[in-house]
C-alpha positions as CSV (number, residue, x, y, z in Angstrom):
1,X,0.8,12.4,-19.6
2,X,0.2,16.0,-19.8
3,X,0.1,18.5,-22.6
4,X,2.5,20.5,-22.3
5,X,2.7,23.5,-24.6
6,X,-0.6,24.2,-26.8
7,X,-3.3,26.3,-25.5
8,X,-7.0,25.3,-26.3
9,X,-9.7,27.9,-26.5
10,X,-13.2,27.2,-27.2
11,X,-13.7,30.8,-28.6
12,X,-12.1,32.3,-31.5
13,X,-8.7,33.9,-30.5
14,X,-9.5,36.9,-31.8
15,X,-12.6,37.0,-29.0
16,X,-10.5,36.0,-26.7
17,X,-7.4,38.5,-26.6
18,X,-7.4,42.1,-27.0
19,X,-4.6,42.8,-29.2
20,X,-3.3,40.8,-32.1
21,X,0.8,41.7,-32.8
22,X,0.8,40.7,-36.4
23,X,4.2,40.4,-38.1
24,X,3.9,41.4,-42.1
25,X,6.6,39.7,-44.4
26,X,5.2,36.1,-44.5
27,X,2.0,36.7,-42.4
28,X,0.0,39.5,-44.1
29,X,2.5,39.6,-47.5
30,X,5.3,38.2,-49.1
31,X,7.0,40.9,-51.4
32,X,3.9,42.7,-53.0
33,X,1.5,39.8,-52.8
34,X,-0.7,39.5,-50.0
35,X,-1.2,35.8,-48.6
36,X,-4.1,34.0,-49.1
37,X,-6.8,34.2,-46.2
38,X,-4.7,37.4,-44.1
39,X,-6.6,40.7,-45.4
40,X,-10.0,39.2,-44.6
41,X,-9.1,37.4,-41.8
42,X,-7.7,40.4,-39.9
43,X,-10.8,42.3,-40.6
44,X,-13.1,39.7,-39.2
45,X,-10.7,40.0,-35.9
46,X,-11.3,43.4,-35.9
47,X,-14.8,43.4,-36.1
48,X,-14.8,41.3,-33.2
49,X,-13.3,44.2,-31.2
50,X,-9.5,43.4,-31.4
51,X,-7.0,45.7,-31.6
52,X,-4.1,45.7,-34.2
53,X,-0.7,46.6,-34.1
54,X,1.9,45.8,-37.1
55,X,4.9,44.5,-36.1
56,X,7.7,44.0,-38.3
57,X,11.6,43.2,-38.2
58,X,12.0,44.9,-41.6
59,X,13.2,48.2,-41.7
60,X,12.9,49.5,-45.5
61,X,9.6,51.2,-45.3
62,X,8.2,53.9,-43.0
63,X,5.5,52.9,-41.1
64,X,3.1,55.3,-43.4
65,X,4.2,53.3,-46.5
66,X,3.7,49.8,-44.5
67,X,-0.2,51.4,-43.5
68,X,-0.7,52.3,-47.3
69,X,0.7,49.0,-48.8
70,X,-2.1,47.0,-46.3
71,X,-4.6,49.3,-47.5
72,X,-3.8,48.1,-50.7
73,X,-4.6,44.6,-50.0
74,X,-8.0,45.9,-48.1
75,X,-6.6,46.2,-44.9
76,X,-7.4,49.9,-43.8
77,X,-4.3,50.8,-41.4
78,X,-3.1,54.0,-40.3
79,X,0.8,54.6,-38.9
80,X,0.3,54.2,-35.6
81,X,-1.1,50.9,-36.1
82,X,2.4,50.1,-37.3
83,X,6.1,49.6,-35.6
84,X,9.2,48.9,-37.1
85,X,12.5,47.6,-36.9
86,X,13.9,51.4,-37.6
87,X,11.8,52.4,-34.8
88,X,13.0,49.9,-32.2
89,X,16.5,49.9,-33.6
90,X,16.5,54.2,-33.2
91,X,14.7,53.7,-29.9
92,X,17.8,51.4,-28.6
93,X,20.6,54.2,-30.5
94,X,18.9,56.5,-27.7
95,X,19.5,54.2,-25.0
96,X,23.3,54.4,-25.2
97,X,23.9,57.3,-27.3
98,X,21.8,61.2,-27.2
99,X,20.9,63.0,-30.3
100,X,22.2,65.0,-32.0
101,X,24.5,63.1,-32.4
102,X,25.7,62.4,-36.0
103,X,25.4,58.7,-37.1
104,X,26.0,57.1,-40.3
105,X,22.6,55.6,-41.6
106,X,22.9,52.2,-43.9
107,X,19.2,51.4,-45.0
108,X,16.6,52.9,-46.9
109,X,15.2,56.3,-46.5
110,X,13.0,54.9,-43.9
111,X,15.6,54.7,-41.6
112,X,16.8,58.3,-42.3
113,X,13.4,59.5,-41.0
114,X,13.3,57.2,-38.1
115,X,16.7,59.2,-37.5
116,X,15.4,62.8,-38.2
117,X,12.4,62.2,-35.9
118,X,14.1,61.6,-33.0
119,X,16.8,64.4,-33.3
120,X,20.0,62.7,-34.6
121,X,21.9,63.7,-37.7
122,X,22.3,61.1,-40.6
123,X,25.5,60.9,-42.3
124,X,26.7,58.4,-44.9
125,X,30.6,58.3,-44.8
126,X,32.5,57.2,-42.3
127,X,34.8,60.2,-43.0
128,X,32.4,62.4,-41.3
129,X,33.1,60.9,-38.2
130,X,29.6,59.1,-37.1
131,X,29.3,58.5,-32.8
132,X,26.8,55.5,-34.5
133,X,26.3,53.4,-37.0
134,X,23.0,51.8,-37.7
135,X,22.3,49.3,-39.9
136,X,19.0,48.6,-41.6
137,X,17.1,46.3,-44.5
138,X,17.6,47.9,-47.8
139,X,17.2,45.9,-50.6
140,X,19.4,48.4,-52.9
141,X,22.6,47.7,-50.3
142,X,26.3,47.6,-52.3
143,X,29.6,46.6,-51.3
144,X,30.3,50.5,-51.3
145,X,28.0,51.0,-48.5
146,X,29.0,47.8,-46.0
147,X,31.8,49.1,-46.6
148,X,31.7,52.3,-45.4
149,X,29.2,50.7,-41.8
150,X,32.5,48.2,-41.5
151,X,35.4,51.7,-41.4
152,X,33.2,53.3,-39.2
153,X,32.5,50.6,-36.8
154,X,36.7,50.1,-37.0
155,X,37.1,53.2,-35.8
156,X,35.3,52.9,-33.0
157,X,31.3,53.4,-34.1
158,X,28.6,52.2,-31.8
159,X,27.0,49.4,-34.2
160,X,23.4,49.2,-34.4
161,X,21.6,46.7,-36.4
162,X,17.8,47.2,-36.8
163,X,17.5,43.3,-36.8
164,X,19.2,39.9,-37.3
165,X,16.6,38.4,-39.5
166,X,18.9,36.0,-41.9
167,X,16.5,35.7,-44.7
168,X,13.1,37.2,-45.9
169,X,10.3,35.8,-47.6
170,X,9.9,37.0,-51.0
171,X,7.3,35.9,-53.9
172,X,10.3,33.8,-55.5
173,X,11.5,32.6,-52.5
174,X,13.9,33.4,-49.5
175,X,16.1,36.3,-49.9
176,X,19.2,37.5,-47.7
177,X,17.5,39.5,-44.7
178,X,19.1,42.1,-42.8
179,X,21.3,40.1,-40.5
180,X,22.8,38.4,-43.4
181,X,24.7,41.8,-44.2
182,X,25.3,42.8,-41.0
183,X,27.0,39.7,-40.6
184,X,29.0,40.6,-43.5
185,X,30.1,43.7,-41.3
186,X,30.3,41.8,-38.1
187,X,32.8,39.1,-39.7
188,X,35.1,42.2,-41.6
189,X,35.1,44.2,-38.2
190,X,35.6,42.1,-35.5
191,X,32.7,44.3,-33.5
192,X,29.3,42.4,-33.0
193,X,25.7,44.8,-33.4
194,X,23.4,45.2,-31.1
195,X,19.9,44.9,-31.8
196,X,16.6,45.0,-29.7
197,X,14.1,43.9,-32.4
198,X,12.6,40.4,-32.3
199,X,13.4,38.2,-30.6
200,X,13.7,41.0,-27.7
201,X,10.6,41.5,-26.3
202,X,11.0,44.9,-26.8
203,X,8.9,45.5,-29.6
204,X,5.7,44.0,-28.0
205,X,6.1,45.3,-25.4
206,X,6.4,48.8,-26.8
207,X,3.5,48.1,-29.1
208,X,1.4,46.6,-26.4
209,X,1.4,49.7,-24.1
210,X,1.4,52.1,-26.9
211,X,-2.9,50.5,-27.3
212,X,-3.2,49.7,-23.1
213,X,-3.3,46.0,-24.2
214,X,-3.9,43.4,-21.4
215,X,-4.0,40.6,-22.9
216,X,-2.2,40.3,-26.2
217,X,-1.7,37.9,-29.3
218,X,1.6,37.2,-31.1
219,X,1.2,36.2,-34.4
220,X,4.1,35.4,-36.7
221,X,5.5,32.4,-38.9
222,X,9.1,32.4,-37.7
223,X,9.8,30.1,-34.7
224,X,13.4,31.7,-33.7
225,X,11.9,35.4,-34.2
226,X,8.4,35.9,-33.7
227,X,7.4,33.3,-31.5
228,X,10.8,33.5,-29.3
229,X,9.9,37.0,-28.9
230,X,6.4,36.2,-27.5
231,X,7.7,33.5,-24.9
232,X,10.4,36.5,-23.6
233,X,7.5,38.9,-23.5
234,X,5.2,36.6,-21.6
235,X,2.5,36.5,-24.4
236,X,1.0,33.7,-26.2
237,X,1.9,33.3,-29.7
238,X,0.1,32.1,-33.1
239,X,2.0,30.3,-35.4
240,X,1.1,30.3,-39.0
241,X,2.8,28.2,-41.2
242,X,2.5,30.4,-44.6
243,X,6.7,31.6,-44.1
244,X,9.5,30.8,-43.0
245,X,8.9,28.4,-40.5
246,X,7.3,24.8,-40.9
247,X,5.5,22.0,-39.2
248,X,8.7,20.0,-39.2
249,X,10.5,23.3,-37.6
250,X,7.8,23.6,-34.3
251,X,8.1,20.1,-33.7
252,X,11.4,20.4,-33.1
253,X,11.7,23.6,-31.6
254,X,13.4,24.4,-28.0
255,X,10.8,25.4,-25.4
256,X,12.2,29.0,-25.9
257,X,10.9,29.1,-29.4
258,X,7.2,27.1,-29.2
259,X,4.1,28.9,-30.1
260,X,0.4,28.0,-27.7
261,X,-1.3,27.8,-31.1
262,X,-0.6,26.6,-34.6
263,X,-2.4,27.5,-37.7
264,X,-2.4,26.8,-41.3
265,X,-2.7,30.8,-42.1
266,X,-4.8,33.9,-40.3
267,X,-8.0,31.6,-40.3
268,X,-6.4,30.5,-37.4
269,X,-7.4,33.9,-35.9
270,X,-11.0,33.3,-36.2
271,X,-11.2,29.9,-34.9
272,X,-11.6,27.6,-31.8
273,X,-8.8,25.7,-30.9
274,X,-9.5,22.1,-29.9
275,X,-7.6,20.7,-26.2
276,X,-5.2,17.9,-27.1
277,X,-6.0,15.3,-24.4
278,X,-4.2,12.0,-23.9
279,X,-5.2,8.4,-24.4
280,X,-2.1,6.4,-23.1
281,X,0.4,7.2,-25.3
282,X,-1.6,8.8,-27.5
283,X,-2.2,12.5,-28.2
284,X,-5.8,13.0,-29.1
285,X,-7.9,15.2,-30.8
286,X,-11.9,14.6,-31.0
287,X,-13.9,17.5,-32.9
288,X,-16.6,18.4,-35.6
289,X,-16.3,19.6,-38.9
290,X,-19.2,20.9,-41.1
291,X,-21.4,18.6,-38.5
292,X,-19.3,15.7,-39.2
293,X,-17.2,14.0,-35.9
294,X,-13.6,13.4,-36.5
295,X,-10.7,12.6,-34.9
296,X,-6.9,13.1,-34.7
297,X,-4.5,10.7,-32.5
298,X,-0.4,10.7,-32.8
299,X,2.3,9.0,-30.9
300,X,5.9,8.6,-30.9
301,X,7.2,5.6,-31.4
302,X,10.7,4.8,-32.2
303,X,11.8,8.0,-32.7
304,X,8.9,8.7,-35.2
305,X,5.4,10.5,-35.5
306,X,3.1,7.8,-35.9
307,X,-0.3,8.9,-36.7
308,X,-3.4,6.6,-35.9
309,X,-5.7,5.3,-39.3
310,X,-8.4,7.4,-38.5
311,X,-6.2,11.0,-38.8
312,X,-5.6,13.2,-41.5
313,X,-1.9,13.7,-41.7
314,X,-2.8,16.9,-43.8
315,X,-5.8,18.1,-41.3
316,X,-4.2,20.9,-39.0
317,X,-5.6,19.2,-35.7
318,X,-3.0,16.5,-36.8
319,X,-0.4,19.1,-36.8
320,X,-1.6,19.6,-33.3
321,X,-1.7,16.8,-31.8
322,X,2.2,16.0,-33.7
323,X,3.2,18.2,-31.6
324,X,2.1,17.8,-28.3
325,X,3.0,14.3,-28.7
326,X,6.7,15.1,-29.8
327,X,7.0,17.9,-27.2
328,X,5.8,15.4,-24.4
329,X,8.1,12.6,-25.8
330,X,10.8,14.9,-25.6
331,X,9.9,16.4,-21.9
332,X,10.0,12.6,-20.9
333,X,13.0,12.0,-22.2
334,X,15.0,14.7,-20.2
């Protein structure tokens, strides 16, 4: 057998790539708590000479309050260390429509300055007779407001939704994301959005030239987002499992949607990643921890993750070496 799909490095990812694309809402923070191990984590990267660039598929702050609120939790960021959703989703409104146009802004005031920057005219009736509509996260949305984005979009209103992100991690829990309203607007109009923020590539990409990457880093903890996004930009992606996402998720994940690294949180960053070889049927892992030798082994059998007695089922090599051996066993069975 071969491995397909994780990436081994002997270095420390962050010595090894020039540019890490760290999404915030379950990576760095969720809601006004910052995760445990991300602040310091990100520093140590940097001080190893990697770049940073925050990217994020929520739309509700401007990229000067997203650099303040990480300063908060010791991360010193300026703005242009930051992209967001408004940015991308203003950036596509230009591909199809010119300013100054008048369109009907449905977010926070975030949005309306994305708008303002780039020429366009916010409105916020659909009486006023918007070319566009665009759509963003605003967590003080009303019925009053989808409602106007759905009579404007009737009427003929290019639709723009910053992202499709169905939920977003909170410190209580998952709340509605963005696309969960738009959806709302989608279903009462009969008119689909567009959107170009992750899983597009667009946003990398954009971020990655905007720091003359060459070799960049995708870190994120949602499989269907984040990491889809860094497999359609051609960039290897970190998975950390500290949001939406789990273990179980990336085991079963399409090809389109697999990370080439898997961590428990940004510690992953600053760490070697061990090769997953194969032993027969068995996915191995042999390394050393605080001078100690261990090892991790797992096979399929009978449709199951079996792990050998000598693994750690909680040890994040065993997560590792789960999923190589449940990728392969799928690979073989197509």
């Amino acid at each position: 057998m071969v491995n397909e799909g994780l990436l081994a490095s002997d270095k420390p990812l962050s010595e090894v790539y020039d540019l890490a694309l760290i999404d915030l809402d379950g990576v760095m923070y969720k809601g006004n708590e910052s995760i445990k191990f991300a602040p310091e984590n990100v520093n140590i990267a940097r001080s190893n000479g990697m770049k940073t660039v925050f990217v994020t598929n929520n739309a509700s702050r401007t990229p000067e309050a997203v650099a303040e609120k990480l300063a908060g939790f010791g991360v010193p960021t300026n703005a242009s260390e930051v992209m967001t959703a408004a940015q991308i989703g203003v950036a596509l409104l230009k591909q199809h429509i010119k300013p100054p146009a008048k369109v009907l802004c449905i977010g926070t005031n975030a949005l309306e300055i994305a708008l303002k920057d780039e020429g366009y005219e916010p409105v916020f009736s659909a009486d006023d007779a918007p070319q566009a509509v665009i759509q963003g996260y605003d967590p003080d949305i009303n019925w009053a407001r989808l409602a106007e984005c759905a009579y404007a979009v009737e009427n003929g209103a290019l639709f723009i939704a910053t992202n499709m992100d169905m939920s977003l991690p909170q410190e209580r829990g998952f709340a509605p994301g963005n696309g969960s309203l738009v959806r709302s607007v989608e279903l009462a109009s009969g008119v689909k959005a567009l959107d170009d923020a992750k899983p597009s590539p667009a946003m990398y990409k954009s971020a990655s030239a905007r720091v003359n990457a060459k070799n960049p880093l995708v870190i994120g903890d949602r499989l269907e987002t984040d990491l889809a996004g860094a497999v359609a930009a051609g960039y290897s992606g970190l998975l950390v499992l500290t949001g939406v996402s789990t273990l179980q998720d990336a085991i079963s994940a399409v090809p389109e949607h697999r990370p080439k690294f898997i961590g428990k949180d940004l510690r992953a960053l600053n760490e070697p990643h061990p090769a997953v070889k194969f032993d027969g049927e068995w996915a191995v892992i042999d390394y050393v921890t605080n001078g100690i030798k261990r090892h991790a082994a797992a096979k399929i059998q009978d449709g199951e993750i079996v792990y050998d007695s000598r693994t750690d089922p909680k040890d994040v090599n065993a997560w590792r070496v789960a999923l190589v051996a449940s990728w392969n066993a799928g690979s073989d069975d197509e």
